[in-house]
N, C-alpha and C positions, 0 to 999 in steps of 0.2 A: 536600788538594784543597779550594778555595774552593767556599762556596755557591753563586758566579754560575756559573761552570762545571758547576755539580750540572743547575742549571737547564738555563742552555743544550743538555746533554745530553737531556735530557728535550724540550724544546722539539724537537730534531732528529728524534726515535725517535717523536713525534706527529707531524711535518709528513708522515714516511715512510709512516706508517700511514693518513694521509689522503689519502696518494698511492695508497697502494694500492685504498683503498677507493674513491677517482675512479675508478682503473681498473679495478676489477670493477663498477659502477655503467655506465662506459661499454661493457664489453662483454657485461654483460647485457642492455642496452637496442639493442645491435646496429647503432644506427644512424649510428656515425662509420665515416669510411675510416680507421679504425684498428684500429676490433676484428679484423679478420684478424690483425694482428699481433701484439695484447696476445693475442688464445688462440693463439696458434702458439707464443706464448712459452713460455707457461702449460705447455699439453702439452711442449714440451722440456724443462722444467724436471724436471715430472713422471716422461717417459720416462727422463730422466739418472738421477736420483736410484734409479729403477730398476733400472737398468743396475749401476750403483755396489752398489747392494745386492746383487745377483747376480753381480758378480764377486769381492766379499767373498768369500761364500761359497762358488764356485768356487775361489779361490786359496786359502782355509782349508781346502776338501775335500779339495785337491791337496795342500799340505807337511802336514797330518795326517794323510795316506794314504802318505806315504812310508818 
């Protein structure tokens, strides 16, 4: 793997982080017609990941219980 690639990566995984950081910055301040939809995301994210977790262990509970 070349250096400039090393970089570019790195340059990519900071532009991301600075995106995210605009968007928790904008929807803590409330005041675009956006934040509905950046927290709406948010919590689906949230509930998914959830969800996922708990039927982990549901489907683990279930073929170990067999």
């Amino acid at each position: 793997m070349s250096e400039s690639s090393e970089h570019s990566g790195q340059g990519h995984t900071h532009g991301v982080v600075e995106e995210v950081k605009s968007l928790e910055h904008e929807a803590e301040e409330g005041a675009s017609a956006r934040t509905p939809a950046i927290v709406l995301s948010g919590v689906t994210l949230v509930v998914f990941a959830i969800l996922l977790v708990v039927m982990a262990i549901a489907f683990t509970a279930y073929y170990l219980s067999k």
